[in-house]
C-alpha positions, 0 to 999 in steps of 0.5 A: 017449117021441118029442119033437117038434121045436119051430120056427117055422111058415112063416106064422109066418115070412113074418108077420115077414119082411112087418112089417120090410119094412114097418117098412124102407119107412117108415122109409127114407121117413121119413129121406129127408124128414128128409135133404131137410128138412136140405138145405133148411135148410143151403140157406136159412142159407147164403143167410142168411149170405151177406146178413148178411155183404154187410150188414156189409161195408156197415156196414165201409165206413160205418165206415171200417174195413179190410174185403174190399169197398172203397166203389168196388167193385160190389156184385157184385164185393162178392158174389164176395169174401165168396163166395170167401172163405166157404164156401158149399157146395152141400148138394144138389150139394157139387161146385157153387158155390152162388151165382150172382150177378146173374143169374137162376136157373131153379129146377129139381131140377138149381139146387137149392142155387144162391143168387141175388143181385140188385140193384135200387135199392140194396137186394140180394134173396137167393134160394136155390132149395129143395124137394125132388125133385118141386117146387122154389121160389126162396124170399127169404131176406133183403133188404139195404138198401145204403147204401155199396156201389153195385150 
């Protein structure tokens, strides 16, 4: 007696070949937003931390306690301190630093990451530019009221 050979047919083939690639396509779509998503994140709690330490090294000056910002510092030469001594990695661009003190930022795709610090009567804003690929905006992380050191 002739057995046949038992196999998959080519229909049968091309099927599961077409239903990983359209598993592969959503997933990849899927992890890039999970990975923006998180360059977003890092992005805002870098700026949050930094104004959390500007609102502490205020408070240091307040208490009289040793600190890196003295009271006859600027607040931009405050800003640079805790920037050099922090780590403030850029998530979008690790090779950039990310904060760039009293200046204002263009937020494009190329600034995505950079934190902008700026002064107006005795209160510091922090801007961080987020958003992915196709639109970015320069988002307020925090507002700092500072009473000891000068802007």
């Amino acid at each position: 007696m002739k057995t046949m050979k038992q196999g998959f047919s080519l229909i049968e083939l091309l099927v599961v070949v077409a239903i990983i690639g359209i598993l592969a396509a959503v997933g990849t779509v899927g992890y890039q937003n999970y990975i923006d998503g998180t360059k977003e994140r890092v992005a805002i709690t870098n700026a949050e931390t930094l104004a959390k330490a500007l609102q502490a090294q205020d408070l240091a000056i307040s208490a009289g306690v040793g600190n890196d910002c003295l009271s006859t510092d600027s607040a931009l030469d405050c800003v640079t301190t805790i920037r050099d001594a922090g780590s403030f990695d850029n998530p979008y661009d690790p090779a950039d630093s990310p904060v760039t003190v009293a200046a204002s930022i263009t937020c494009n795709q190329a600034n995505r990451g950079q934190i902008q610090v700026t002064f107006a009567s005795g209160d510091a804003t922090i801007e961080v530019c987020t958003g992915d690929v196709d639109s970015q905006t320069l988002q307020t992380a925090d507002t700092v009221t500072l009473d000891n050191i000068s802007s």
